[in-house]
C-alpha positions, 0 to 999 in steps of 0.5 A: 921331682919337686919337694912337693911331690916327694913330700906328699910321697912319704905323707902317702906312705906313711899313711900306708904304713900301720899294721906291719910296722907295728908288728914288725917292731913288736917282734922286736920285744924284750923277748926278741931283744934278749934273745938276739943278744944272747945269741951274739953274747955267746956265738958272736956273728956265727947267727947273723946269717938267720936274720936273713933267712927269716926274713923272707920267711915271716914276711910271707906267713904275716901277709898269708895272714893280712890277706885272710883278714882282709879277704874274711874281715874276720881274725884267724881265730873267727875263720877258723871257728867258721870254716873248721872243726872245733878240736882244730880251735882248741888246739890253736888255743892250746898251742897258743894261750900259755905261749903268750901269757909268758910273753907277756910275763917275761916282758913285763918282768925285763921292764920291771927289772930295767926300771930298777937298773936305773933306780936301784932303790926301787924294787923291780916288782914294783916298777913292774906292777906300775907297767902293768897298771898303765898299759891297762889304762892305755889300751882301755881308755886310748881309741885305737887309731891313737894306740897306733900312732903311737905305736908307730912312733915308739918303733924309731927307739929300736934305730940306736942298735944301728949305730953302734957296730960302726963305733967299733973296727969291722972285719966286714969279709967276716960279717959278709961270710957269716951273713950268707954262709950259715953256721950250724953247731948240733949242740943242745946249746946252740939249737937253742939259740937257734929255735929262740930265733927263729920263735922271737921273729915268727912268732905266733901271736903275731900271726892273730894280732895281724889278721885281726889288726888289719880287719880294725884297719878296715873298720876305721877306713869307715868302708867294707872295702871289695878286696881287689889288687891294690889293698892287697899291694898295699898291705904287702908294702906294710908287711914288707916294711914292717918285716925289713924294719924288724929283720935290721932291728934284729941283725944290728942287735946280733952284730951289736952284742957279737962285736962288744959283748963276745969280744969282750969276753962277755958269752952268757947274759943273765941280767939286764945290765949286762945286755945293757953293756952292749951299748956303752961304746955309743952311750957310755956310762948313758947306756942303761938309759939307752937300753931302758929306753929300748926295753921300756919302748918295746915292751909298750909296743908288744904287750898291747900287741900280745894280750890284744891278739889273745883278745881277739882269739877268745873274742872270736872264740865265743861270740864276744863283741871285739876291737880296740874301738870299741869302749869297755862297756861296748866290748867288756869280755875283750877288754877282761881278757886284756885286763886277765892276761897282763895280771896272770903275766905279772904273776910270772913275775914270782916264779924266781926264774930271771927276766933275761933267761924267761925271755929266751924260754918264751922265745923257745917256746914259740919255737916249737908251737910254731910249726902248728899254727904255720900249718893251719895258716897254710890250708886256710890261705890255700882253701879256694872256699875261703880265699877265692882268688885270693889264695897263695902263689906259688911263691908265697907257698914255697916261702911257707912251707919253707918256713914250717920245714925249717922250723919244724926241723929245728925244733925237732932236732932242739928236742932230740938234743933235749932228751938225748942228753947231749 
């Protein structure tokens, strides 16, 4: 194979390759970040194993929900509103809005909070107003196919958590066995953990953001493509892709923060310096820059993927002219519920409760609202009035139900520890 033809290979690919990346890397959020370390912080690698039994999880529930846009040309929220009765809109949007907006909150606020770790002097609330106001101006006045290409790039800052494990000495019979063999703890503390993971890596704003997403895919390819099985391959080694990248990015965090943080004593992580310790052994007195840098990189992923897929959702809701190609005066209630959504997160900002511990709480929250919106997404990508011959394969519904199963069990058993008292 000449270099020729490999190159033009990986140009092809690359093409490809959007949408699932950009969610992938936007499941690794500030959210995703806090959480994953706090759960190597306090349990060292006894959680590895989830990074492998989410993966297989959200790359089915994120192609059940590519497929229903490709095949509809219209978001979640849009296939609903046509096909559904209204009481189960409204209580997607129920399950769905406060969930985000403390996302968006919590991420915005662990930005804030990183840019003071590096300039003590300024206040975190400022630095946090500055992110706000710029991702605004970004995500209205940048044309969508800019927004993501950039997004596709900013994703290789999550690569440095790669790096790090190999600094230290492994004991890899240990890794292995906590990999493949799961550990499960029925304490209050640990489902936790637990649920947050699993809330941080299928979370449910994704669902909407790669539905709509890959309808705004469509639209730039200027065509209104006859779904047929080679976009479907397609999206499914987007998916693929985007959901590996994301389920490394989150193991090497875990293994990162279970080898230096646990081991070095570390177990509970309520600041961002101290989830910025795990780096030193690469970056040394360098790692709150590193880590800065991965917040800051993530947070300009995800809250453009956040407050868009609330957009998209009020947008399809009521009739609203929607996209990211669109310019504000072609799409102004879409852009105001970007614009509302990131002010009402920054507002979270002043509630007191600490940037790391809201980020495990959106985690969490996700967690439990999940199952629901799991359970739609299934009988849509099941109903033959709406799919055709594209509803899922066995395969797919096996991974699915798979999915609502477990996270159902987890965060019914998280609630019973909750109010049992343990």
């Amino acid at each position: 194979m000449t270099k020729k033809t490999i190159s033009n290979k990986l140009s092809r690919f690359w093409k490809i390759i959007g949408p699932g990346l950009v969610t992938g890397a936007s499941d690794d959020d500030p959210s995703g970040i806090a959480t994953y370390s706090q759960a190597g912080a306090a349990y060292g690698l006894s959680t590895l194993w989830t990074a492998i039994v989410a993966f297989p999880l959200m790359a089915a529930i994120q192609q059940m929900c590519a497929r229903i846009g490709l095949v509809t040309s219209m978001g979640l929220t849009g296939t609903l509103k046509k096909h559904y009765p209204r009481p189960v809109l409204y209580l997607m949007l129920l399950f769905s809005f406060p969930a985000i907006i403390m996302n968006i909150g919590a991420d915005i606020a662990a930005m804030g909070a990183v840019g003071n770790m590096l300039f003590p002097a300024v206040d975190a609330s400022y630095f946090s107003v500055f992110f706000t106001v710029l991702l605004l101006v970004l995500i209205i006045y940048l044309p969508y196919l800019k927004i993501a290409s950039i997004l596709k790039y900013l994703c290789i800052v999550m690569l440095v958590y790669f790096i790090v494990p190999f600094l230290y000495e492994q004991d890899f019979r240990e890794i292995f066995k906590s990999t493949f063999i799961p550990t499960l703890k029925f304490d209050r503390d640990f489902m936790v953990i637990i649920v947050g993971i699993l809330g941080t890596t299928i979370s449910p704003y994704l669902f909407f953001w790669q539905a709509s997403v890959e309808v705004e895919e469509m639209k730039h390819k200027k065509t209104h493509l006859v779904v047929n099985k080679r976009i479907i391959h397609e999206m499914k080694l987007d998916v693929d892709f985007g959901m590996t990248f994301s389920g490394l990015v989150m193991y090497f965090i875990i293994l990162t923060t279970g080898t230096v943080l646990f081991q070095g004593g570390v177990h509970q992580i309520d600041t961002v310096e101290q989830a910025a310790m795990a780096l030193k052994p690469l970056a040394g007195n360098l790692a709150y820059l590193l880590f800065a840098v991965g917040v800051i990189g993530t947070g300009l992923i995800a809250i453009p993927v956040l407050s868009g897929s609330l957009s998209y959702i009020f947008a399809e809701t009521f009739g609203w002219e929607e996209g990211l190609d669109k310019k504000f005066h072609e799409a102004r209630g879409f852009y105001i519920i970007i614009g509302i959504s990131l002010i009402l997160g920054l507002s979270l900002n002043y509630v007191g409760i600490s940037p790391v511990r809201a980020l495990i709480y959106t985690a969490v929250l996700y967690g439990i609202t999940a199952p629901v919106l799991i359970a739609i997404i299934l009988h849509i990508s099941n109903n033959r009035k709406i799919m055709g011959r594209f509803v899922n394969s066995t395969m797919t519904n096996i991974l699915g139900f798979a999915a609502l199963f477990i996270m159902t069990a987890a965060a019914g058993v998280l609630l019973y520890l909750q109010f049992a008292g343990e």
